[in-house]
C-alpha positions as CSV (number, residue, x, y, z in Angstrom):
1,X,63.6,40.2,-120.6
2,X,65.6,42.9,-121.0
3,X,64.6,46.6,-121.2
4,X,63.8,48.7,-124.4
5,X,64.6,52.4,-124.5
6,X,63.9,54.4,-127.1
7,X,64.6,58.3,-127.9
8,X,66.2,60.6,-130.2
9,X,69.7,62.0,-131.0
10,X,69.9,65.5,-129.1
11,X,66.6,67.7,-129.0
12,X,67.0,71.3,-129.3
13,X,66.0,71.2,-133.4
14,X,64.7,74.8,-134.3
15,X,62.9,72.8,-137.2
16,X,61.4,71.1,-134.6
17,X,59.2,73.8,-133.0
18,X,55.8,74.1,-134.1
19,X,55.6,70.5,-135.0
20,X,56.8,68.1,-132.3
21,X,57.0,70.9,-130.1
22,X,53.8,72.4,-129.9
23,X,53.5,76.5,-130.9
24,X,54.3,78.6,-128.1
25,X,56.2,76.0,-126.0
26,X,59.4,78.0,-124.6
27,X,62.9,76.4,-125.6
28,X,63.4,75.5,-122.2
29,X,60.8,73.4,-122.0
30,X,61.8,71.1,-124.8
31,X,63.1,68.2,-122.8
32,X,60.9,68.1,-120.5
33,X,57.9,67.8,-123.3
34,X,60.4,65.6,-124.6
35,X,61.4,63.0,-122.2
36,X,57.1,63.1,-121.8
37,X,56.9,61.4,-125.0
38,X,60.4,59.5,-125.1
39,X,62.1,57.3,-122.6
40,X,65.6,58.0,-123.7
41,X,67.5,60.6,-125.2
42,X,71.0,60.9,-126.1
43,X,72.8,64.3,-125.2
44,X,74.9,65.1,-128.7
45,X,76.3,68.3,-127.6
46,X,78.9,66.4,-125.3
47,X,80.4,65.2,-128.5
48,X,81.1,69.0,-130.0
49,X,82.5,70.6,-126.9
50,X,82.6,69.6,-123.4
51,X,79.6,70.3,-121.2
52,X,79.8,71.8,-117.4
53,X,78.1,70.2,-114.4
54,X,75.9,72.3,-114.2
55,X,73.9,71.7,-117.5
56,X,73.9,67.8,-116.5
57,X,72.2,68.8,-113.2
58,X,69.9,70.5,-115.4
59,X,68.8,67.8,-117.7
60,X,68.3,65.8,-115.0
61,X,66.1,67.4,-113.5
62,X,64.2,68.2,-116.3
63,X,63.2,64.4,-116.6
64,X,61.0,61.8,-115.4
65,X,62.5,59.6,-112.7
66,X,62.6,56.9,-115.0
67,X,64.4,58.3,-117.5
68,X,67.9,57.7,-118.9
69,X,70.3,59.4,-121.4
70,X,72.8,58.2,-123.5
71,X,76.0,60.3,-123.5
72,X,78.1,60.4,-126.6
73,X,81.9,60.7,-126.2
74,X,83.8,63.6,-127.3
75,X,84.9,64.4,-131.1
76,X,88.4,65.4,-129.5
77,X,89.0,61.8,-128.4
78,X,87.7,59.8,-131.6
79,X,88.3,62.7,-134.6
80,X,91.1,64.6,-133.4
81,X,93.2,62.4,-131.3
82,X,91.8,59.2,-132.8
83,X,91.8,57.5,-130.0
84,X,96.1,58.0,-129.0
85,X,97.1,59.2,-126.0
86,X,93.8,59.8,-124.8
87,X,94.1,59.6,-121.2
88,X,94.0,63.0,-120.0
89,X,91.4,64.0,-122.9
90,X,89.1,61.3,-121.2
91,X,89.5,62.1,-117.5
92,X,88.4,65.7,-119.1
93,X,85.4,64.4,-120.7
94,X,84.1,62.5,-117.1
95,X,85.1,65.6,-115.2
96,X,83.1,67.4,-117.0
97,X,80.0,66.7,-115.3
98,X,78.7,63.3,-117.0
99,X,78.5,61.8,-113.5
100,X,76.3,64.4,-112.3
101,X,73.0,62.2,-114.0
102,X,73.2,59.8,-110.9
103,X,70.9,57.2,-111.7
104,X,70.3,58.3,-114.9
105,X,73.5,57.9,-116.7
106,X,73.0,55.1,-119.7
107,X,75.2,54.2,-122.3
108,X,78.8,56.2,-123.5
109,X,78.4,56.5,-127.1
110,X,82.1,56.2,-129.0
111,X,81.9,57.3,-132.5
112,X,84.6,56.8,-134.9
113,X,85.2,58.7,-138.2
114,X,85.4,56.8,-141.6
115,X,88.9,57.3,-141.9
116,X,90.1,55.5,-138.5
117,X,90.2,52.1,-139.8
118,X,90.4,48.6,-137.7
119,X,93.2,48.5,-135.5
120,X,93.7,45.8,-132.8
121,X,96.3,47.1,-131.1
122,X,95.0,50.7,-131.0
123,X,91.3,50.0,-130.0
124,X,92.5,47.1,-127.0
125,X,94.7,50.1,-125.8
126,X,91.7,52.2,-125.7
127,X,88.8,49.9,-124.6
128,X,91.3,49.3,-121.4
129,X,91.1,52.9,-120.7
130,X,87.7,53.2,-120.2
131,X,86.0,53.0,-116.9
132,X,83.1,50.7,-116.3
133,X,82.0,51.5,-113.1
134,X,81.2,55.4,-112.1
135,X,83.7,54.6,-109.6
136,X,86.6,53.8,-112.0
137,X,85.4,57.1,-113.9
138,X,85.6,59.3,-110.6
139,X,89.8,58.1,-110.6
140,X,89.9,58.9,-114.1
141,X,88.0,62.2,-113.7
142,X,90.2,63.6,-110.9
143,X,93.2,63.7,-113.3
144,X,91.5,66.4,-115.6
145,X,94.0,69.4,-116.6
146,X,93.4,72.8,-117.3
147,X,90.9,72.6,-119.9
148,X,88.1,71.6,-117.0
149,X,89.0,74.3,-114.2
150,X,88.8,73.2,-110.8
151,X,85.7,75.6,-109.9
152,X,83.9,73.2,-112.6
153,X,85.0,70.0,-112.3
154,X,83.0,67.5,-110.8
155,X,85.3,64.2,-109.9
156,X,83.1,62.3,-107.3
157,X,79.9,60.2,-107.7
158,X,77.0,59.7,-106.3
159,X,77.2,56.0,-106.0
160,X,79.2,53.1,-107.5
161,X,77.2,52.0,-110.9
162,X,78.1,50.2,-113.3
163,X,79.6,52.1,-116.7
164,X,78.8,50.9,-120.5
165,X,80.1,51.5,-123.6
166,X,79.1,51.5,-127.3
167,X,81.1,51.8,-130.4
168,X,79.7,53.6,-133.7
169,X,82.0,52.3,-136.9
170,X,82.2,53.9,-140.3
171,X,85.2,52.3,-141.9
172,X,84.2,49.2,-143.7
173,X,87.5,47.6,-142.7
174,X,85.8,47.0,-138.9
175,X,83.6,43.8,-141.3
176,X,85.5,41.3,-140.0
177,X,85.3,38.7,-137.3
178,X,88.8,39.5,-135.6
179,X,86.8,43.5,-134.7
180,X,83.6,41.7,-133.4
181,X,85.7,39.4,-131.6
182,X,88.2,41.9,-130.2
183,X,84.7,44.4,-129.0
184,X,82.8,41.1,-127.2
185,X,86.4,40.4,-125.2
186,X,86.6,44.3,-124.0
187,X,82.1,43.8,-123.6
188,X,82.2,47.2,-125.9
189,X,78.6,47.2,-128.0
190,X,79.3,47.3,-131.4
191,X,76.5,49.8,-132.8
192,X,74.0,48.5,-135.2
193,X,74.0,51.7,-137.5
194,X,71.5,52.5,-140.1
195,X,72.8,55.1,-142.7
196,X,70.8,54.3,-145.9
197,X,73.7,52.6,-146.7
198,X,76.4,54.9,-146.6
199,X,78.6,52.8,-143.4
200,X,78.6,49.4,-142.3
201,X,75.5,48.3,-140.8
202,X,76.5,45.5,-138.5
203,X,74.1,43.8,-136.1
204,X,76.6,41.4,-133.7
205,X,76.0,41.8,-130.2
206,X,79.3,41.9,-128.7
207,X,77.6,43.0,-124.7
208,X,74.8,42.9,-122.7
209,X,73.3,45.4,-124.2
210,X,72.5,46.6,-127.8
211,X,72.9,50.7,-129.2
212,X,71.1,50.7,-132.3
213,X,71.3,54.2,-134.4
214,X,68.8,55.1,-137.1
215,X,70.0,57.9,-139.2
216,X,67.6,57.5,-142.2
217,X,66.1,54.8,-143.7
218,X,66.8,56.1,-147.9
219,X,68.1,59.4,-146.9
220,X,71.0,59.6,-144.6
221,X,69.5,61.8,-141.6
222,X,67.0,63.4,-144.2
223,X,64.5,60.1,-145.2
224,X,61.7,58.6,-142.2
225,X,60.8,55.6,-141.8
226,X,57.4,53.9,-143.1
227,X,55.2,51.5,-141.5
228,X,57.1,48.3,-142.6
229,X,60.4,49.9,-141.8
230,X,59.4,50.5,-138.3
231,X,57.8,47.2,-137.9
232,X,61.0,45.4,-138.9
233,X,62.9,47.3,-136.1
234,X,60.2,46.5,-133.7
235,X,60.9,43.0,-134.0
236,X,64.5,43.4,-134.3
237,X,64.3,44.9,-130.9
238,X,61.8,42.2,-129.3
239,X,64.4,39.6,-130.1
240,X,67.0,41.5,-128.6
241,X,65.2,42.0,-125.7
242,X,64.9,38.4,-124.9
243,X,68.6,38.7,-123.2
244,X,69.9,42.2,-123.4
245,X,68.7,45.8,-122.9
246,X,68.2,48.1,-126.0
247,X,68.9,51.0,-126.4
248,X,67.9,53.2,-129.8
249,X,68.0,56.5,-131.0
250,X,66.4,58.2,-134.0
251,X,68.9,60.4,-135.5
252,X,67.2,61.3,-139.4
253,X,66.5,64.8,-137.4
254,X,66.9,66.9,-140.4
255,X,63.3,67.5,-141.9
256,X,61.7,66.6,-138.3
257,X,61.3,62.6,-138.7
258,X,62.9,61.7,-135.8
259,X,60.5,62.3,-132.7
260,X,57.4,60.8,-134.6
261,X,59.6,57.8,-135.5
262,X,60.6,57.4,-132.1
263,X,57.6,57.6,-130.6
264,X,55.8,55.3,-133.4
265,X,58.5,52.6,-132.6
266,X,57.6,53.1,-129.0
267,X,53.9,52.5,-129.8
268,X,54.8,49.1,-131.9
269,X,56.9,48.0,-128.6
270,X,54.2,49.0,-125.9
């Protein structure tokens, strides 16, 4: 059997406080009351700007021992370079202090924008860049450039680990055998995605793992999700688990859904 993680998508919300955060409890305190409730998060803010070392020491050790995070990949390397001539921009994004989690390091998130549609040639190129071992990502990471200053760099790992990745698709052109195929050869998850129907949901396991996203059930980010809903993903994720790990993240964060969601798939799970 494999292991089920479940969490939400970032977790400093301001709309947040006074609901899942109780009255009172001091924004530095969130993930840590957080990761109390959770037993995976995935850190958002790495996809808006890079991140120093310093702040990944820091979540760390706000968390249990048994904790992991999910990591989503930068917006420079999927939105603005879309996904060419990314070799420097990634060894920026690992030197940035992702390896600084140790033990607790999960899943690189990848996600790419509606408009970068299915391209085999393109995506091969760029599923052979990426490193799957923290090894592999320590070489990669000590060709940074300027834009990750030496003083805050951190190129070395604690240990050699094994490295995963996930892909999030939002052009409907990826609905074809030929992408599923090309992500299972690279062992890339293909992300199962629930956006109220606004992108592709698409549920082939293509690794050893499955990434699933909830970003609304009727409401993109905005709608939660009712008993049945919740249900159905519970056993969704039981039948995964018979081979793989799972990994899944609430995301419908605007109006506050996302914690309780979380934590009510947990309960169906435990």
């Amino acid at each position: 059997m494999g292991t089920v993680r479940v969490g939400i998508s970032g977790w400093r919300y301001p709309g947040w406080r006074g609901d899942f955060y109780p009255p009172g409890l001091a924004q530095r305190h969130e993930l840590a009351y957080a990761s109390e409730h959770l037993t995976s998060i995935e850190i958002n803010g790495s996809f808006y700007s890079l991140q120093r070392p310093s702040s990944y020491a820091a979540w760390r050790q706000q968390t249990p021992d048994s904790f992991v995070f999910a990591v989503k990949g930068g917006r420079f390397v999927t939105h603005f370079k879309k996904l060419r001539d990314v070799g420097v921009p990634l060894a920026n994004f690992f030197a940035s202090g992702v390896l600084g989690l140790g033990p607790k390091l999960g899943p690189i998130l990848w996600q790419l924008p509606e408009v970068l549609t299915f391209d085999a040639e393109l995506l091969t190129a760029f599923f052979a860049l990426l490193p799957r071992s923290t090894a592999e990502a320590s070489t990669m990471a000590r060709r940074h450039d300027g834009k990750v200053p030496e003083d805050r760099a951190l190129t070395r790992a604690e240990d050699d680990r094994p490295m995963r990745h996930a892909l999030e698709v939002r052009s409907r052109t990826f609905v074809t055998p030929e992408a599923v195929a090309l992500l299972r050869e690279h062992d890339v998850a293909l992300v199962v995605a629930d956006t109220a129907g606004r992108w592709p949901l698409l549920d082939d396991t293509t690794s050893d793992f499955v990434y699933v996203r909830l970003h609304g059930d009727r409401e993109l980010y905005a709608s939660g999700y009712g008993a049945a809903a919740l249900d159905e993903w519970a056993r969704k994720c039981r039948a995964w688990a018979v081979e793989r790990d799972v990994f899944v993240y609430f995301d419908n964060d605007a109006k506050g859904y996302a914690p309780h969601d979380a934590m009510a798939l947990l309960g169906r799970l435990s």
